[in-house]
SEKOL-831436 format. One line per 3 residues: number of its first residue (from 1); their letters; for each residue x, y, z of C-alpha. Coordinates in steps of 0.5 Angstrom, whole numbers. Last residue first. Layout:
! SEKOL-831436
NUM = A = X/Y/Z  ...
***
This chain:
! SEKOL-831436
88 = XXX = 164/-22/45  163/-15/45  160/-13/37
85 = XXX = 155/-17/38  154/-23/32  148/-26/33
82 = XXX = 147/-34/33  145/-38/26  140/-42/28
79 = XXX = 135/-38/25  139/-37/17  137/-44/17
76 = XXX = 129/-44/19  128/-38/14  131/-43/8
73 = XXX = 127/-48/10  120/-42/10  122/-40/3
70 = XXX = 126/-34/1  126/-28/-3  119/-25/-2
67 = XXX = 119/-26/5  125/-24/6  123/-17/2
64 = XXX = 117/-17/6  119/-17/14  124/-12/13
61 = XXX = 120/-8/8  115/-7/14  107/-8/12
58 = XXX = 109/-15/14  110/-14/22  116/-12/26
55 = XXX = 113/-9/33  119/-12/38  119/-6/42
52 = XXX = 127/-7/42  128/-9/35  122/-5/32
49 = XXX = 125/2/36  132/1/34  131/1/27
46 = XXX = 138/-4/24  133/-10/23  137/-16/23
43 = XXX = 134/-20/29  127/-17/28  126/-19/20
40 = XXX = 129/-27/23  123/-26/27  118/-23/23
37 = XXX = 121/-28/17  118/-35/22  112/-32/25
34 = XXX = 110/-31/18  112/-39/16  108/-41/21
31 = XXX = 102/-37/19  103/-39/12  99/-36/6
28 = XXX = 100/-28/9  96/-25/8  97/-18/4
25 = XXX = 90/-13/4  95/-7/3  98/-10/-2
22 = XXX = 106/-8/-2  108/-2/-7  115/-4/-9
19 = XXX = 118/3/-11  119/4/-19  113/9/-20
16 = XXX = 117/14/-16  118/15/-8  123/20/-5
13 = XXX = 120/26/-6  113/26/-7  111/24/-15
10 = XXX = 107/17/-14  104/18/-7  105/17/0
7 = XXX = 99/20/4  96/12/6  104/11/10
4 = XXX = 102/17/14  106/23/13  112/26/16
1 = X = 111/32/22
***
């Protein structure tokens, strides 16, 4: 079985002391904003079970990386775009 978040540390496969460690008692500052890069988060996300179960939150690196690197204007933009599917 794989280790809790919390079990992780600096010297286990896989992790080293450059990884971004987000804090765990992160806020977000915009509740709209949030809402926002979590749905943007879940349409691009390629693991199945947070797309189908809509579970994406801000402990996920989807949701944290957009929020880190784009502001809620530009959130907003990239929302109206339509999905790409491979059928249509």
């Amino acid at each position: 079985m794989g280790k809790s978040f919390e079990e992780w540390k600096i010297g286990d496969p896989m992790i080293n002391e450059r990884d971004y460690w987000q804090d765990p008692n992160y806020v977000a500052p915009d509740p709209e904003k949030e809402a926002l890069v979590k749905k943007l988060a879940e349409m691009i996300t390629d693991r199945v079970k947070k797309k189908l179960l809509h579970k994406i939150n801000n402990r996920d690196p989807e949701y944290w990386i957009l929020d880190m690197i784009l502001d809620k204007e530009q959130v907003k933009f990239l929302l109206n775009f339509k999905k790409a599917t491979y059928w249509s």
